[in-house]
N, C-alpha and C positions, 0 to 999 in steps of 0.2 A: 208334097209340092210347096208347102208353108213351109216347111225349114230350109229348104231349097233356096228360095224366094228370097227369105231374110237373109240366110249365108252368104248369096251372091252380094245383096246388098252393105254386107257387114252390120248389119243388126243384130244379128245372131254372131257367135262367134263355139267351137266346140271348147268345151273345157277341159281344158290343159296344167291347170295348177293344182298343186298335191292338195286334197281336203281327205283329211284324217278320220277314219271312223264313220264316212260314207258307205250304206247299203246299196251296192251296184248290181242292177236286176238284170238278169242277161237277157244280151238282145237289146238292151236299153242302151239310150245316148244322151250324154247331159251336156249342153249348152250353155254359155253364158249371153248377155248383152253387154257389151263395153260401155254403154253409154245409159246403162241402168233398164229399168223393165220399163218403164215409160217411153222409150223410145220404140220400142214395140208399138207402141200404141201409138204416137204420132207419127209411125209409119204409113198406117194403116190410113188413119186421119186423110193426109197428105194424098194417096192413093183415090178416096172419095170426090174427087172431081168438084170442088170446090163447098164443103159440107160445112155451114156456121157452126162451130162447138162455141158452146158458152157454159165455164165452169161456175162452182161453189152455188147451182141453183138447189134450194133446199126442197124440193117438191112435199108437199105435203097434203091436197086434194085432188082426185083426180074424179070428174062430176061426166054426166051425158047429157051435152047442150045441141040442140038444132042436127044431131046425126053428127054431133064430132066431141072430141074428144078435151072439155077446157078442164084445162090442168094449172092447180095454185100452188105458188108457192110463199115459203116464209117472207121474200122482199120480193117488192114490184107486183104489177099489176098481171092477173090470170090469162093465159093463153091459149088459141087452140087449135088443134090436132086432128088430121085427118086418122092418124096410126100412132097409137104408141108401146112402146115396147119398153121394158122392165128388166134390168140386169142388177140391179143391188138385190142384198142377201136379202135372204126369201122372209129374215124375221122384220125387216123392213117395210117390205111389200104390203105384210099384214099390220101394220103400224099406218097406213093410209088411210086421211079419211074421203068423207064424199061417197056418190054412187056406186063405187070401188067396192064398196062393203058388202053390200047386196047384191051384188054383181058375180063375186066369189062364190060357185055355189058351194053346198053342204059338204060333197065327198071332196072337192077341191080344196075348202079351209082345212077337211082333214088333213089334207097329203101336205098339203105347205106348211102346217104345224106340227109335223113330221120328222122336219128337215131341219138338224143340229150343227154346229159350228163347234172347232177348239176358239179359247182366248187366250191370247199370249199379249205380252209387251215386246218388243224394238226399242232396244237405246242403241242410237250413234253419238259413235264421238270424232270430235274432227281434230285433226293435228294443221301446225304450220307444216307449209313445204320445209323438204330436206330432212322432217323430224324420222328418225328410223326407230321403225318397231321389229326386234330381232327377233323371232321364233321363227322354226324352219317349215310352216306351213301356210297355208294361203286364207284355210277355213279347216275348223274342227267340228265335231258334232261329238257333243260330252254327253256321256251316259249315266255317271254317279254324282250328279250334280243337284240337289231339288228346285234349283231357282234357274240355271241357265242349260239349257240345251243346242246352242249352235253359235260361235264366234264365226266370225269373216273379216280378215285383213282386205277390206275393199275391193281399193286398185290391184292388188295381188292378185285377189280373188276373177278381178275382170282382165287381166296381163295389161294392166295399165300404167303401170308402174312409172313415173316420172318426176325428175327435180322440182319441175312448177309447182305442181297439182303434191297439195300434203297429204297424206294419207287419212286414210278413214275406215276404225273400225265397227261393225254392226253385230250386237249380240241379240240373239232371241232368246226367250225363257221357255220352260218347260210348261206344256198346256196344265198340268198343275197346279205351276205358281199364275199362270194368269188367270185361271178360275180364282182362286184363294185368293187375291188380292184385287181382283175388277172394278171392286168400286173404292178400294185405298186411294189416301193421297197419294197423287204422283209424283211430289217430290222423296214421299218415303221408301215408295216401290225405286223410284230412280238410285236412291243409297243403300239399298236394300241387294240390286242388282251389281250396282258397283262393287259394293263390300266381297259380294261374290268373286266377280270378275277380279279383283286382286288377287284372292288364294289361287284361281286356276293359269293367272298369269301375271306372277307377280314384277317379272320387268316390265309392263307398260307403263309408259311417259305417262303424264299430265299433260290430257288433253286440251286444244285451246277454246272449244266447248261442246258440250252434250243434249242431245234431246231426244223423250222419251217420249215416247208413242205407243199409246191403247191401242189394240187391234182387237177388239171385240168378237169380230166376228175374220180370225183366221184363213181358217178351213174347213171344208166341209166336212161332218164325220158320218151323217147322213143324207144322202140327195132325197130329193123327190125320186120316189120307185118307178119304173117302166114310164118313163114319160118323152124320151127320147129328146131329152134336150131342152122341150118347153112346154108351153101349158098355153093354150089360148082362153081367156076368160070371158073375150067377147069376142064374136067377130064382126057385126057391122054397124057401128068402125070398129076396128079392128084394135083389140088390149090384148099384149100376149106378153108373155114373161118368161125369162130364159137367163144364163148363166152357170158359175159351176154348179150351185144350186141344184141342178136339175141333170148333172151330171156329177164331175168331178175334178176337186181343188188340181189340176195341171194345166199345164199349157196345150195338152189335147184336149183336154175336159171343155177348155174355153171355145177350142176351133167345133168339136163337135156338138155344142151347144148354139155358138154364132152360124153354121150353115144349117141348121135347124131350124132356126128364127129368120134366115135370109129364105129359104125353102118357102117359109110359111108366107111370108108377106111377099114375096115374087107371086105365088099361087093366088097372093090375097088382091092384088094392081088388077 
């Protein structure tokens, strides 16, 4: 009913462009978003009947004041919480400080430090409109490579293809190289990855510019075991923790994880 939902919407869209050296799992259907994975998410937003989001808050204590839940962070002043819920990667979670700590009990910090990530880098680079990048695929996924593991000619990649809008290619690296290099300068991993991407595609233009992006914490290589999506660490009030974490790196892994976490706190009202 969630791909349904989005489909009709055009949020989702099926994919349709050649990608090269894709493992297609039968029975399996892969999707794109045209408007990128974040519109997924401001789908959802938008749907929440008027929900305040406020981004880039760095949370960093989360304490138990007067039966609720005051939660600080790196700027401005502490807030608080009837209910809070926890979706970033699980080696985060235990990087919290405050009542959190203690909170956590014995076989719980077991299983949450359990639970492993790949690391990779993301470089995009962006072209003027009109600039054409010739190869006859949308996205490849490279196997004899030690540094890059997956190109994507963007708009191709999303059937978006137009005069206006210049195109934009996204390369990932091999979970490998972004272990080996995670705490490298990033301008060096940045030429390091280029240098790459020229042998395996030596017609790409010069881009009109580039930015490389840490992803630390990937995917997941291990979840949290039998936990069904979450973990409640307190209930009253109510601390529960959830995401792929506790399931698995896809876009199912996300929805059976979020009706997990919505189950618990409907049960919890």
């Amino acid at each position: 009913s969630f791909y349904e939902e989005l489909l009709s919407h055009g949020v989702l869209k099926p994919l349709t462009a050649p990608v090269e050296g894709m493992v297609v799992k039968e029975g399996s259907c892969n999707y794109v978003a045209p408007q990128g994975i974040s519109s997924v998410v401001k789908y959802y937003l938008k749907q929440s009947a008027g929900a305040d989001v406020f981004y880039e808050q760095h949370v960093t204590h989360i304490c138990l004041r007067d039966g609720k839940w005051e939660v600080s962070r790196k700027m401005g002043p502490p807030e608080q919480f009837d209910i809070v819920i926890l979706t970033m990667p699980v080696p985060q979670i235990l990087q919290l400080q405050g009542d959190i700590v203690n909170i956590i009990n014995k076989s719980q910090k077991q299983q949450l430090e359990s639970v492993s990530y790949s690391s990779r880098y993301a470089l995009g680079l962006f072209y003027e409109a009109g600039t054409r990048i010739d190869v006859p695929w949308a996205a490849q996924y490279i196997t004899d490579n030690p540094c890059i593991r997956f190109i994507s000619i963007d708009n191709k990649k999303r059937n978006i293809e137009s005069p206006e809008i210049g195109p934009s290619v996204v390369v990932h690296t091999t979970v490998t190289f972004g272990s080996e290099h995670l705490d490298s300068d990033p301008a060096e991993v940045q030429q390091l990855i280029l240098s790459q991407l020229e042998r395996i595609v030596p017609s790409l233009p010069k881009p009109d510019s580039i930015k490389c992006h840490k992803w630390r914490y990937s995917q997941v290589t291990k979840a949290v075991p039998n936990c069904l999506g979450r973990m409640i660490l307190h209930t009253q009030p109510l601390l529960i923790c959830g995401g792929d974490g506790f399931t698995r790196s896809n876009f199912d892994g996300c929805i059976d994880s979020a009706m997990s976490l919505a189950e618990a706190v409907k049960s919890h009202l």
